[in-house]
PDB file as gemmi writes it, atoms N, CA and C in Angstrom:
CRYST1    1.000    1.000    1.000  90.00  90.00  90.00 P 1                      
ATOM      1  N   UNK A   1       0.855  -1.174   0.000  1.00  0.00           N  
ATOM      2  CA  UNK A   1       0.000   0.000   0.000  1.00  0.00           C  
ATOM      3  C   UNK A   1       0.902   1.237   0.000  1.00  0.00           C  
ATOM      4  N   UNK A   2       0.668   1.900  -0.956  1.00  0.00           N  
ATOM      5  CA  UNK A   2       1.532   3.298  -1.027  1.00  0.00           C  
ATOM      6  C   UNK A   2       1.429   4.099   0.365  1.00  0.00           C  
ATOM      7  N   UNK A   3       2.350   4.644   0.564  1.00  0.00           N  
ATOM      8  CA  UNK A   3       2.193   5.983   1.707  1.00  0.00           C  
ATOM      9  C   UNK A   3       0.743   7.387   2.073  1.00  0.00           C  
ATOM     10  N   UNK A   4       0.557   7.374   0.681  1.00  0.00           N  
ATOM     11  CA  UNK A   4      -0.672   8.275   0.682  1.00  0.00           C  
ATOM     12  C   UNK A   4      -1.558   7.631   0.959  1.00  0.00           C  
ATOM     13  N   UNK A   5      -1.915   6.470   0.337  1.00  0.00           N  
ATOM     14  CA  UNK A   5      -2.999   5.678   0.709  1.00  0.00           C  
ATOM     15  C   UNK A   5      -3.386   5.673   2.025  1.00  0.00           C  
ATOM     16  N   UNK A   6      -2.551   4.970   2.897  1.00  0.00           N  
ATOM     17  CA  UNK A   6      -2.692   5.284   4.494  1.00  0.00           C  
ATOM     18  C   UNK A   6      -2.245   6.216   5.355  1.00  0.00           C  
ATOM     19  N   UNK A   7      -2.295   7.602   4.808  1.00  0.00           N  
ATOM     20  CA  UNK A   7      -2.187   8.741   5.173  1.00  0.00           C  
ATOM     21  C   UNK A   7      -3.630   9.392   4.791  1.00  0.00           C  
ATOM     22  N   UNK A   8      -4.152   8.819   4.196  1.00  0.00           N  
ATOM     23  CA  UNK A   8      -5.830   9.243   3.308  1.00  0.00           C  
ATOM     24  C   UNK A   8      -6.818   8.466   4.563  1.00  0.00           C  
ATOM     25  N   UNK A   9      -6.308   6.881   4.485  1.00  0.00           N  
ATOM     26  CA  UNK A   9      -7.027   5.905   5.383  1.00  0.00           C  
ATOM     27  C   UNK A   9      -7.247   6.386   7.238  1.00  0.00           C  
ATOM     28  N   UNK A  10      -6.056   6.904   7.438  1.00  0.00           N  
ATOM     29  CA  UNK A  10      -6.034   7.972   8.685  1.00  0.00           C  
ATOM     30  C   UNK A  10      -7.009   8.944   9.382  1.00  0.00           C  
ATOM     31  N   UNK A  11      -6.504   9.832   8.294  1.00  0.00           N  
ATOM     32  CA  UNK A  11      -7.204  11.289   8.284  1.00  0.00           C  
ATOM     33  C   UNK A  11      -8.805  10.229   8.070  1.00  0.00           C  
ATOM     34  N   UNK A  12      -9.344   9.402   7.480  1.00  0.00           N  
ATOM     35  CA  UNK A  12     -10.788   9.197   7.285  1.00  0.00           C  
ATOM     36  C   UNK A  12     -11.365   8.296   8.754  1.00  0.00           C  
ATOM     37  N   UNK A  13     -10.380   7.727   9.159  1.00  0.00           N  
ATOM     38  CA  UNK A  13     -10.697   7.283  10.847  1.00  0.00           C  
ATOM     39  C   UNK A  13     -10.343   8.371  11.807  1.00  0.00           C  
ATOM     40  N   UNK A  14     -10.026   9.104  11.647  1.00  0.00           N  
ATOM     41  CA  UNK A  14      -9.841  10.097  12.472  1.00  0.00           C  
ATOM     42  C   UNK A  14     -11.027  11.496  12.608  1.00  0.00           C  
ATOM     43  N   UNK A  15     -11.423  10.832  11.262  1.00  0.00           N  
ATOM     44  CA  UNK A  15     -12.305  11.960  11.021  1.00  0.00           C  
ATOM     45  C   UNK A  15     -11.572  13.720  11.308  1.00  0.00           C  
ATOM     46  N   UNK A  16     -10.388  13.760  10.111  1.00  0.00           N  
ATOM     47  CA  UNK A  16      -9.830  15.003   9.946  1.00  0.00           C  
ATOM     48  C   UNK A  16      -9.930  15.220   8.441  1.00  0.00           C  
ATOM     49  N   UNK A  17     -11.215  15.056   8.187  1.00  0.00           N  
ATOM     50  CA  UNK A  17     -11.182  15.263   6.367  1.00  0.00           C  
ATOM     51  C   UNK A  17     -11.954  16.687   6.449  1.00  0.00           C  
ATOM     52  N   UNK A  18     -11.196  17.469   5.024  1.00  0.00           N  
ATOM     53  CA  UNK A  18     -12.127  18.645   4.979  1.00  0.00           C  
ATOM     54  C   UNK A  18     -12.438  18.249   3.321  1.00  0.00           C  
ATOM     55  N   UNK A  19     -13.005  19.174   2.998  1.00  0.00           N  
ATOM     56  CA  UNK A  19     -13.880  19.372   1.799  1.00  0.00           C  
ATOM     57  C   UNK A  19     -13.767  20.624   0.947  1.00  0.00           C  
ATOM     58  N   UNK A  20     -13.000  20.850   0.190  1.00  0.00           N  
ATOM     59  CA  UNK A  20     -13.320  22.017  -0.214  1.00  0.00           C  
ATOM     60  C   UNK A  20     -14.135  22.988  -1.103  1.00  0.00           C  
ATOM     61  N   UNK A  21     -14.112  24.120  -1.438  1.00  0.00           N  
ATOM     62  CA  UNK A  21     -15.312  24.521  -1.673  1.00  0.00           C  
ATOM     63  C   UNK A  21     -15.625  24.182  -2.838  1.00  0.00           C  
ATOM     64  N   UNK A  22     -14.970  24.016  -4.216  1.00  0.00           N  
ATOM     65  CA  UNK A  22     -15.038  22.867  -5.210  1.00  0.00           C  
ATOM     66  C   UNK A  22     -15.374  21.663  -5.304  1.00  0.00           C  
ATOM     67  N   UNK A  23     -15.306  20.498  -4.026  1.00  0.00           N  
ATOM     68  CA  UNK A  23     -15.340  19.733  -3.735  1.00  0.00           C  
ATOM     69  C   UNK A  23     -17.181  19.548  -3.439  1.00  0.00           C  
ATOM     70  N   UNK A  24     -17.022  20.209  -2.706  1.00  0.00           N  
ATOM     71  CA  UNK A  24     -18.798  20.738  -2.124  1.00  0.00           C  
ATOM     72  C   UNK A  24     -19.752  20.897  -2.999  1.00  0.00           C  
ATOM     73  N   UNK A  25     -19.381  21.567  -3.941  1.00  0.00           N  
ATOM     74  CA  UNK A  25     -19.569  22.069  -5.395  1.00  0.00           C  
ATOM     75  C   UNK A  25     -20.406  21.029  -5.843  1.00  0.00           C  
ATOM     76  N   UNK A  26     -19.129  20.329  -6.547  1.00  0.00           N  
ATOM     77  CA  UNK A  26     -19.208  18.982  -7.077  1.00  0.00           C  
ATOM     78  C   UNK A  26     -20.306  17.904  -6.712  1.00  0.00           C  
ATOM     79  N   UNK A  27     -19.719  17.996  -5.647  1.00  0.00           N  
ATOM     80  CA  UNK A  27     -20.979  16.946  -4.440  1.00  0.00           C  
ATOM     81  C   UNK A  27     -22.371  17.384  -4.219  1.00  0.00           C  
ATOM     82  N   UNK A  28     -22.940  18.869  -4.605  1.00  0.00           N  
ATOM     83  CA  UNK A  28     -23.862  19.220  -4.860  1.00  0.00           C  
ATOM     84  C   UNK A  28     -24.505  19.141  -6.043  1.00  0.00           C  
ATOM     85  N   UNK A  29     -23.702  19.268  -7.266  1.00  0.00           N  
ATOM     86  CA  UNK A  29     -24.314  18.744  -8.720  1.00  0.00           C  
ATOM     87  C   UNK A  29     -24.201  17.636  -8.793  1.00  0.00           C  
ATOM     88  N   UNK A  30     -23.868  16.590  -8.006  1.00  0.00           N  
ATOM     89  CA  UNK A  30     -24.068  15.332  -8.169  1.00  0.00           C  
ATOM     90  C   UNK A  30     -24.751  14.887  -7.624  1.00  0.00           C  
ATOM     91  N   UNK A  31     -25.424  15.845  -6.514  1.00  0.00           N  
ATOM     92  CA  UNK A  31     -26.773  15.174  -5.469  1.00  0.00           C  
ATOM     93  C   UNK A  31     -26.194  14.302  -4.235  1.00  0.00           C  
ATOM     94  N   UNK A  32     -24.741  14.426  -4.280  1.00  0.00           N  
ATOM     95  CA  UNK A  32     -23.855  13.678  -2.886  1.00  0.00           C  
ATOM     96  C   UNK A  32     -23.704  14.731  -1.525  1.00  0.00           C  
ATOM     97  N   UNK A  33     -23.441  14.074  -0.773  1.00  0.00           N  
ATOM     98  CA  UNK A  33     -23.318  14.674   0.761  1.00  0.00           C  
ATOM     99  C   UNK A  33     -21.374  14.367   1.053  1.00  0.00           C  
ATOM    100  N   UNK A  34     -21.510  15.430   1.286  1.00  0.00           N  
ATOM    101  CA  UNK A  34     -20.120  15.124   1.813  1.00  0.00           C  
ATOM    102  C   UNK A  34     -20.083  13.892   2.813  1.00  0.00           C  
ATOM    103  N   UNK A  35     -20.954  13.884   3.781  1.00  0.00           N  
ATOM    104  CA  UNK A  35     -21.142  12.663   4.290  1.00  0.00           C  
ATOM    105  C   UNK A  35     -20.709  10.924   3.673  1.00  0.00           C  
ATOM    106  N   UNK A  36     -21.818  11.281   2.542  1.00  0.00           N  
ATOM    107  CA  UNK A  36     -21.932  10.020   1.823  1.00  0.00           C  
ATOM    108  C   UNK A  36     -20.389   9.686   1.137  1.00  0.00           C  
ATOM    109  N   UNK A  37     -20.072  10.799   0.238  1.00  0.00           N  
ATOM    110  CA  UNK A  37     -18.343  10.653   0.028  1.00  0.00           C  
ATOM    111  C   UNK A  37     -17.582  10.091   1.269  1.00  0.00           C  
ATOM    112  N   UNK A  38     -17.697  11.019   2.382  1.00  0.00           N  
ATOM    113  CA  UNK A  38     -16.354   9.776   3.471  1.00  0.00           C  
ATOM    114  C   UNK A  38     -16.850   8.832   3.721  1.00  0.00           C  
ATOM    115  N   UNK A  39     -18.327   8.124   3.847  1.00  0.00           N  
ATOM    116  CA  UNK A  39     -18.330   7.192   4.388  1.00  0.00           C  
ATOM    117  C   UNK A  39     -18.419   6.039   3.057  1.00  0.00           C  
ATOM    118  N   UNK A  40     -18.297   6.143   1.709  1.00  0.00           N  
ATOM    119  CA  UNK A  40     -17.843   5.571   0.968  1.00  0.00           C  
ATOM    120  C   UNK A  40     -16.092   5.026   0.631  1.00  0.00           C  
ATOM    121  N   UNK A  41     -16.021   6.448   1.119  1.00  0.00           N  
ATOM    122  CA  UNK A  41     -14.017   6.264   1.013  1.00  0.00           C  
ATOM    123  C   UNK A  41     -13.451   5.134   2.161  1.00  0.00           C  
ATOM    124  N   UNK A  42     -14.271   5.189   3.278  1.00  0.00           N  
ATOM    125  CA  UNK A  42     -14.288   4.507   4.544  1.00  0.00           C  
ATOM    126  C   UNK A  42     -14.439   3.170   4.273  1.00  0.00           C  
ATOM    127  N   UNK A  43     -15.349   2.936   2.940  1.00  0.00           N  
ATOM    128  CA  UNK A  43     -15.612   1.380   2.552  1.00  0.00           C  
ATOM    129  C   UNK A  43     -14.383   0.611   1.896  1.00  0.00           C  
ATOM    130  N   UNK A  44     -13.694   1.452   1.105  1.00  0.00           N  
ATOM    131  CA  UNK A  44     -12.578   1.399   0.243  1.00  0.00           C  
ATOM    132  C   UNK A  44     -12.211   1.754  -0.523  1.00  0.00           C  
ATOM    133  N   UNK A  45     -11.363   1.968  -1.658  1.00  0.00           N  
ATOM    134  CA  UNK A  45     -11.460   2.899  -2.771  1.00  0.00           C  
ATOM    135  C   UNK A  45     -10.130   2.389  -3.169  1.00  0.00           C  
ATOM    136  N   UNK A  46     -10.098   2.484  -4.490  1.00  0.00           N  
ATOM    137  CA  UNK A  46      -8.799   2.789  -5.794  1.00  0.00           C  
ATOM    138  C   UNK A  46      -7.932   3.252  -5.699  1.00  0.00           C  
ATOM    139  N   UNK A  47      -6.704   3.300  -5.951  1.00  0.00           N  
ATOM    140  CA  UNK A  47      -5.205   4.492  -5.955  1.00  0.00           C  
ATOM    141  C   UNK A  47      -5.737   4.782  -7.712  1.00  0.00           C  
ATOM    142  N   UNK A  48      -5.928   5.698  -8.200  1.00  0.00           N  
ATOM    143  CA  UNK A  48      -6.290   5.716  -9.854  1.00  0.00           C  
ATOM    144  C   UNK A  48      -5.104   6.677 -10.545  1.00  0.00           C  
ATOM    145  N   UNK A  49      -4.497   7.160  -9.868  1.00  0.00           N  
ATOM    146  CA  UNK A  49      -3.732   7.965  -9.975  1.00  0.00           C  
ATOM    147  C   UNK A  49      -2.911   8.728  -8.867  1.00  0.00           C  
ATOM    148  N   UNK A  50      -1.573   8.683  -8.738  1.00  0.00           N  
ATOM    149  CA  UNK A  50      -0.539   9.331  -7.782  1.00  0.00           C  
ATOM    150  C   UNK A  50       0.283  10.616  -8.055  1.00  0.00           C  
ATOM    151  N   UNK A  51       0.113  11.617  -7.264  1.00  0.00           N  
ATOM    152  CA  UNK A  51       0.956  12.709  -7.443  1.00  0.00           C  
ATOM    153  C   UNK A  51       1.804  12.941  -6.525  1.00  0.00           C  
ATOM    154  N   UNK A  52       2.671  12.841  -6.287  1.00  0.00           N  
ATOM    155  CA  UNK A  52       3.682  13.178  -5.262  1.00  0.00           C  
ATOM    156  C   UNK A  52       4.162  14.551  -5.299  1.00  0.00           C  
ATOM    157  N   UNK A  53       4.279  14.630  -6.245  1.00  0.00           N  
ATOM    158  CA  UNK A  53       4.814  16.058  -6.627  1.00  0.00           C  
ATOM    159  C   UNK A  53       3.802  17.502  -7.108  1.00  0.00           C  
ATOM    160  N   UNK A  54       2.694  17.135  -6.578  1.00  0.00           N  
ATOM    161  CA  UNK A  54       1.841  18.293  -6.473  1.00  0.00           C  
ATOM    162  C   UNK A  54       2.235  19.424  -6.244  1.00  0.00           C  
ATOM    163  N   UNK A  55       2.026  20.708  -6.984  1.00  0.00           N  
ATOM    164  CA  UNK A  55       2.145  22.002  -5.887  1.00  0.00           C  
ATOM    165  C   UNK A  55       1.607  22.111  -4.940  1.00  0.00           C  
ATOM    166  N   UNK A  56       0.477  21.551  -4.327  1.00  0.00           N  
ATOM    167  CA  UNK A  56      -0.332  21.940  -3.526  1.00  0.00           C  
ATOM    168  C   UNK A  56       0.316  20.720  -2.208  1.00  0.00           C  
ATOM    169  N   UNK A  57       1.141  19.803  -2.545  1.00  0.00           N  
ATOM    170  CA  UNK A  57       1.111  18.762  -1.395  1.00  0.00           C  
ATOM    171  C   UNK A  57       0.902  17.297  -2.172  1.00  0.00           C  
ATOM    172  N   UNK A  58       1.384  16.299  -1.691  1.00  0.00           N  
ATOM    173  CA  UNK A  58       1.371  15.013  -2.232  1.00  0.00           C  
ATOM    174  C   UNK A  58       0.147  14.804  -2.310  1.00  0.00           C  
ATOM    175  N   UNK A  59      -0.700  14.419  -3.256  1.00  0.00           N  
ATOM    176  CA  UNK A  59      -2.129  14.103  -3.513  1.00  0.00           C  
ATOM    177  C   UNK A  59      -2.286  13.449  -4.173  1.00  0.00           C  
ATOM    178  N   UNK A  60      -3.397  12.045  -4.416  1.00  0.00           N  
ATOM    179  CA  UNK A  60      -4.045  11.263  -5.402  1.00  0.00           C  
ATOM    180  C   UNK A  60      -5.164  11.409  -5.957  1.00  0.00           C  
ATOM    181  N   UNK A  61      -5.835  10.233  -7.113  1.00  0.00           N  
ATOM    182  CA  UNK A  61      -6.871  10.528  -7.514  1.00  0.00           C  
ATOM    183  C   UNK A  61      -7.340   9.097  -7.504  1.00  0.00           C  
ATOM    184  N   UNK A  62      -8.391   9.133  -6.374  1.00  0.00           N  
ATOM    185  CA  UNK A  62      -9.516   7.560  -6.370  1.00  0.00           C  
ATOM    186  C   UNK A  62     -10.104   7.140  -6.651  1.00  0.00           C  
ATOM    187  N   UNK A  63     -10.794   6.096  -6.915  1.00  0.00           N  
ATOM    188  CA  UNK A  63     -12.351   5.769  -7.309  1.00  0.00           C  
ATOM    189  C   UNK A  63     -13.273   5.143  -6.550  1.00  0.00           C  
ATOM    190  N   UNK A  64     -14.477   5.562  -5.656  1.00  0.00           N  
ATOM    191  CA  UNK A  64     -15.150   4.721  -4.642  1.00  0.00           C  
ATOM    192  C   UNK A  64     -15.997   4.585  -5.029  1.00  0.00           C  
ATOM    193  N   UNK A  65     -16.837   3.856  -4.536  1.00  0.00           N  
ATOM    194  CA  UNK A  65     -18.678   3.436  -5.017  1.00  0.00           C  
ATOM    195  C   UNK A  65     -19.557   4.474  -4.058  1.00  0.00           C  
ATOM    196  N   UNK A  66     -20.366   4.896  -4.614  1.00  0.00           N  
ATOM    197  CA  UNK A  66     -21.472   5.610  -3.656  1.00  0.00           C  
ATOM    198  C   UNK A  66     -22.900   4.971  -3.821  1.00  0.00           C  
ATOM    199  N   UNK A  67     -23.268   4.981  -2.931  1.00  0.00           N  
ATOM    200  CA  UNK A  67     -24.869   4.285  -3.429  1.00  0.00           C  
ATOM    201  C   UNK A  67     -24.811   2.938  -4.187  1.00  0.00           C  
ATOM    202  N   UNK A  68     -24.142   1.957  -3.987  1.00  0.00           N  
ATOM    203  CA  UNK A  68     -24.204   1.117  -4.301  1.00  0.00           C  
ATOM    204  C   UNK A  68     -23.738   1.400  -6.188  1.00  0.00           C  
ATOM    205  N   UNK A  69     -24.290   1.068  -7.042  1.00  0.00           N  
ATOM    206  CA  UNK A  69     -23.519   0.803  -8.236  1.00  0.00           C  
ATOM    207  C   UNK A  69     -23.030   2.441  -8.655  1.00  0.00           C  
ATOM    208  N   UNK A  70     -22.993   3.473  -7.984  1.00  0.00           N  
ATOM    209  CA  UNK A  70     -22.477   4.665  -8.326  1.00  0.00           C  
ATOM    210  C   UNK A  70     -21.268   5.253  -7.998  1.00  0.00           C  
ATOM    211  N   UNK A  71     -20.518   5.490  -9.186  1.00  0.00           N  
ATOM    212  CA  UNK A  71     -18.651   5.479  -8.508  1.00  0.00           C  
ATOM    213  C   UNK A  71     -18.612   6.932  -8.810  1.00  0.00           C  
ATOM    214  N   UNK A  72     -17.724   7.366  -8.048  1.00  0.00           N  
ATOM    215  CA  UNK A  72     -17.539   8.404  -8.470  1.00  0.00           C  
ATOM    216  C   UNK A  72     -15.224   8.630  -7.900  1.00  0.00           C  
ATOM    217  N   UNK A  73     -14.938   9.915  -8.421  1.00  0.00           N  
ATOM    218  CA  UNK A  73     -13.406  10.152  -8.455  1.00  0.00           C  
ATOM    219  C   UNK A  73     -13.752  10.899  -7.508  1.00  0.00           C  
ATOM    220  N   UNK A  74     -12.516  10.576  -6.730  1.00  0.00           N  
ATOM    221  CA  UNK A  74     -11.726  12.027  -5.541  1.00  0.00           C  
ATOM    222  C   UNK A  74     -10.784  12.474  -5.361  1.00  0.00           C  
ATOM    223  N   UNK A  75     -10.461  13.886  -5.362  1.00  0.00           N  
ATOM    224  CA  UNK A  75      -8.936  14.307  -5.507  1.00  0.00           C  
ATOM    225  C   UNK A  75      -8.649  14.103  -4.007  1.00  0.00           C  
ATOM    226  N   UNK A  76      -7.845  13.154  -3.259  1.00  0.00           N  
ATOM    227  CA  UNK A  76      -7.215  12.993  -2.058  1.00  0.00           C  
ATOM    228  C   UNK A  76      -5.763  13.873  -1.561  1.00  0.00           C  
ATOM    229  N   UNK A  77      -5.731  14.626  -0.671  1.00  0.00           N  
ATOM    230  CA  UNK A  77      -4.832  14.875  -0.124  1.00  0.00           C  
ATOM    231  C   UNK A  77      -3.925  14.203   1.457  1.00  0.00           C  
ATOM    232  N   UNK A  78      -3.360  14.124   1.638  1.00  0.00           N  
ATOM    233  CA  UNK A  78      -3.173  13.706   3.190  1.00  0.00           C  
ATOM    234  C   UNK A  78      -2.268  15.162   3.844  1.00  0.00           C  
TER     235      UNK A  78                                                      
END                                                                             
């Protein structure tokens, strides 16, 4: 398991995830709850893509299920 991965897995048991306002956005034209996003990520999710070298901070890109057959991507930071 990569480093981000369980630096993502952390922060989501710890319940230190934020959301940002894009993020919120998103999750509103899609009819999702921020809720429903962590507690999907909480189920498990994809590495779909790795950035280490972000400007913003080491970050990935996931894929989880929501609602049962509905997947959707997340830009992860730790």
């Amino acid at each position: 398991m990569s480093r981000i991965v369980a630096k993502i897995r952390l922060r989501l048991k710890r319940l230190t995830v934020r959301h940002t306002f894009h993020a919120l956005r998103e999750e509103m034209v899609e009819g999702l709850t921020a809720m429903e996003i962590e507690k999907a990520l909480l189920g498990g999710f994809e590495l779909v893509e790795d950035y280490p070298n972000d400007l913003r901070g080491h970050s990935c890109l996931v894929l989880t299920w929501v609602r049962e057959k509905a997947c959707t991507h997340s830009l992860c930071a730790a």
